[in-house]
DOROKOL-342293 format. One line per field, with one value per residue (C-alpha): x, y, z; residue in three letters. Coordinates in Angstrom, 1 decimal, always signed. Example, Ala and Ser with C-alpha at 12.3 -4.5 7.8 and 13.67 -1.06 7.14 Angstrom:
<atoms>
xx	(+12.3 +13.7)
yy	(-4.5 -1.1)
zz	(+7.8 +7.1)
r	(ALA SER)
</atoms>
This chain:
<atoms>
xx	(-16.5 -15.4 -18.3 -17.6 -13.5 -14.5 -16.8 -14.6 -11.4 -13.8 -13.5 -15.1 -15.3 -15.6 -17.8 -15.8 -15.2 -11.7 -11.5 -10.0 -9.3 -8.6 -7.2 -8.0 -5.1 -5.5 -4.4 -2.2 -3.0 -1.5 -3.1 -1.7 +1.2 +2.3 +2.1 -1.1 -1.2 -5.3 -5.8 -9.5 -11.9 -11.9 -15.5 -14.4 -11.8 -13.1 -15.9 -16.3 -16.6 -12.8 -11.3 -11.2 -9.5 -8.8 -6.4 -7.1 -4.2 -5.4 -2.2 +1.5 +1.3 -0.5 +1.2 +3.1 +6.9 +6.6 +4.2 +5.8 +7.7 +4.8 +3.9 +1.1 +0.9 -2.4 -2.9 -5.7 -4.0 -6.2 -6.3 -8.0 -9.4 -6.9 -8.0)
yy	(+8.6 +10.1 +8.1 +4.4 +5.5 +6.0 +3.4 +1.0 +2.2 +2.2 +5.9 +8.9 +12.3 +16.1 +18.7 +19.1 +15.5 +14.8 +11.5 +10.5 +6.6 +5.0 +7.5 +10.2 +9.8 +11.6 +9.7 +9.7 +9.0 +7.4 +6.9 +4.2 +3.5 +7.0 +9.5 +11.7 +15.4 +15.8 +19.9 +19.1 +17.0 +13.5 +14.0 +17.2 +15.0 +11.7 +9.9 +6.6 +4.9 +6.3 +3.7 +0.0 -1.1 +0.9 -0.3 +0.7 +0.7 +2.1 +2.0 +1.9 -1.7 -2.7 -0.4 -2.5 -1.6 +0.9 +2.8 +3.2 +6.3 +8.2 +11.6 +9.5 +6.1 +5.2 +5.3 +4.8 +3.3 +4.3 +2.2 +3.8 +2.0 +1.8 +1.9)
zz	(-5.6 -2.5 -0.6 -2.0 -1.3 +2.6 +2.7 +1.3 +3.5 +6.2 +7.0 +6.3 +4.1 +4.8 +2.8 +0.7 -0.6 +1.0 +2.2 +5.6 +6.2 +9.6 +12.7 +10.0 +8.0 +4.6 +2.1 -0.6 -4.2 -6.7 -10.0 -12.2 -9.8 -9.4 -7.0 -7.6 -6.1 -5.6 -5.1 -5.3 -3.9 -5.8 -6.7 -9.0 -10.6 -11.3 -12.0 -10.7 -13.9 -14.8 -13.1 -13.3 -9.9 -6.2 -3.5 -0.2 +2.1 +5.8 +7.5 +7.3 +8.0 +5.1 +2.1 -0.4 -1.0 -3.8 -2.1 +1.1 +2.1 +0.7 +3.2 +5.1 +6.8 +4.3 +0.6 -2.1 -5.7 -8.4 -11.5 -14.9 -17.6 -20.7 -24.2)
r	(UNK UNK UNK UNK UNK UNK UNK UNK UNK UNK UNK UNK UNK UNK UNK UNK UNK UNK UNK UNK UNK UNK UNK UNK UNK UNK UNK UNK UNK UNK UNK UNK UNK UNK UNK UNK UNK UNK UNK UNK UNK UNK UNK UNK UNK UNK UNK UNK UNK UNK UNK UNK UNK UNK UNK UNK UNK UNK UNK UNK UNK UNK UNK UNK UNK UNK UNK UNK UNK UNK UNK UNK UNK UNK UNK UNK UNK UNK UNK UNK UNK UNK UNK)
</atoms>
């Protein structure tokens, strides 16, 4: 997950599966709209086939309204598959 999130954001990842987009910035999550505190790599904490959308934002510029003021200038928006 961690390598189509880079990829995608057009960034890069660590060892340990953390994912840095554009300048570096570390983004933060949110996961169905909400913030999401990630401890662990994403790769320990979802499987790709959890979710059925992603939103990359790689700057400050191009976050939406409710998910600015979040601790970094870029974001990843995680959508899961409902039942």
């Amino acid at each position: 997950m961690s390598v189509v999130l880079a990829t995608l954001g057009r960034g890069r990842t660590d060892q340990a599966g953390n994912v840095y987009l554009r300048m570096g910035c570390r983004p933060q999550y949110f996961l169905n709209g909400s913030p999401f505190r990630l401890d662990d790599g994403i790769d320990r904490t979802f499987a790709t086939a959890d979710f059925e959308a992603v939103e990359i934002y790689r700057s400050a510029g191009e976050l939406p309204g409710e998910f600015s003021g979040t601790r970094g200038a870029c974001a990843i928006v995680l959508w899961t598959r409902r039942s």
